[in-house]
N, C-alpha and C positions, 0 to 999 in steps of 0.2 A: 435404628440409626442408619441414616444415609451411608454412601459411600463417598469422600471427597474427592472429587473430579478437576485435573488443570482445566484452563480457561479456553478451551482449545475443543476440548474433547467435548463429545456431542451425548449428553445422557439418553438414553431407550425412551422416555417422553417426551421429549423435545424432537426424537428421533423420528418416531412415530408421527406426529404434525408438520416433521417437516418432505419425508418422504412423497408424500402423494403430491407436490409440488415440481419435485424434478420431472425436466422434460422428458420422452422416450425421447433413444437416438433416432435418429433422421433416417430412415431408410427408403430406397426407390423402391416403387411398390410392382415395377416390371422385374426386377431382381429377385434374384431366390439366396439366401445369404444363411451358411451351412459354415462350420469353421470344421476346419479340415482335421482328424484327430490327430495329436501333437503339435499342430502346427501355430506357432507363434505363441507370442502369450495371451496370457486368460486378462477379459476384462477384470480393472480395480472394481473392485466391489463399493456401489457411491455411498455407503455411511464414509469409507475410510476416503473417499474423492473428496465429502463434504469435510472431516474433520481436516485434514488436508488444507482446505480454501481457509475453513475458518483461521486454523496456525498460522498460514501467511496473513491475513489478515488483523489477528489479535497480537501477534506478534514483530510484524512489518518486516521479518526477513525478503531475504531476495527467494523468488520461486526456485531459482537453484541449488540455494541454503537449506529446502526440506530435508529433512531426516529419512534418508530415504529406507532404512528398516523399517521405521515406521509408519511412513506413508508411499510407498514405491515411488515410480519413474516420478521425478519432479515435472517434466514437459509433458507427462502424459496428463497429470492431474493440472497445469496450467491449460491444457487446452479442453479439459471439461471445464473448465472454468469460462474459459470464451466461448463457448458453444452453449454453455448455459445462460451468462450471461445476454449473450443475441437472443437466445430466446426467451427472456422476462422471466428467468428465475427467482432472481434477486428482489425484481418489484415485487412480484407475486409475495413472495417471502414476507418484503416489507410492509405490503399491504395485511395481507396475515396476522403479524404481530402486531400491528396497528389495531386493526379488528378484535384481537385478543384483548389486549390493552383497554380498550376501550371499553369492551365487558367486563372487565374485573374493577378496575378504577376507573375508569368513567374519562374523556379528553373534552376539552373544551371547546369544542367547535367554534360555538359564536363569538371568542373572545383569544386573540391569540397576538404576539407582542416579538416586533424584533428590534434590539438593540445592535448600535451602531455606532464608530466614532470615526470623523474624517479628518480630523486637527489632533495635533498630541497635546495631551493633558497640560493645561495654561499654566497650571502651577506647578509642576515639573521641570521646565526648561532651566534654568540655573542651576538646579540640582545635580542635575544629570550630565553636565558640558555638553562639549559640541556633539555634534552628529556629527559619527564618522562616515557618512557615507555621501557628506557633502563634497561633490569631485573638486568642484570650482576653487575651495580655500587651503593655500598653502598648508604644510603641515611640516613638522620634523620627521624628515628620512630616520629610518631603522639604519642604526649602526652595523660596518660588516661584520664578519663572522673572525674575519684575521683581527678586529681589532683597532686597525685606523682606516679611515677614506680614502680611497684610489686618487691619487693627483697626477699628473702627465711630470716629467722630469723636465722639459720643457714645457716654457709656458706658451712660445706661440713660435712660428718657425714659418722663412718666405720657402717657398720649395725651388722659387726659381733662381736662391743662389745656394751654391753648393754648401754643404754643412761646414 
């Protein structure tokens, strides 16, 4: 029996094919780069940097919304995310599971279809009333919040004779 996993979290098979994908970091190869003992913090470990991307992603939170018990610094895993991203993780990935896909079910290469529509459905319009988002046609103002419409106590006044 399996283990049931949220939709976020990355299983050890999935883990395993997706691993050899991630970029190495970028380093200057005239540099010598030694992290000093205590000093700063320890790199995220990227299973938990990828589970991380996938949660903002399958979940659509804001990157500063991570859980950060569960995934640390939110900006630190946003900018493995750009740094991966610039360097063709994502395609790489994509093409990947393309490729996989393709072995196990088979994709359609020589025959592939995209649907589209540039008018709203003809037989719809009555149904549905107007479209609110037509600027141009008058509409009935939203009533205020006190209850009745703002009117001036005066209705028109010369200012160049005294009141």
């Amino acid at each position: 029996m399996t283990k049931r996993i949220q939709s976020w979290e990355v299983s050890d098979p999935f883990w395993e094919r997706v691993r050899p994908l991630i970029p190495p970091p970028a380093r200057d190869k005239e540099k010598s780069y030694k992290r000093i003992t205590g000093g700063g913090r320890k790199p995220i470990p990227y299973r938990q940097v990828f589970e991380g991307i996938v949660y903002v992603l399958r979940t659509g939170c804001q990157w500063k919304a991570l859980p950060k018990e569960r995934f640390g610094s939110a900006s630190s895993i946003h900018g493995y995310f750009i740094r991966w991203m610039k360097a063709g993780f994502f395609l790489s990935l994509w093409h990947a599971g393309l490729a996989e896909y393709d072995e196990m079910e088979g994709i359609s290469w020589q025959w592939q279809s995209i649907d589209g529509a540039m008018i709203k459905a003809p037989m719809a319009r009555e149904e549905v009333g107007r479209n609110p988002t037509d600027r141009g046609k008058k509409r009935q103002q939203a009533s205020h919040s006190c209850g009745r419409a703002w009117c001036p106590t005066v209705v028109s006044r010369n200012r160049s004779e005294p009141a």
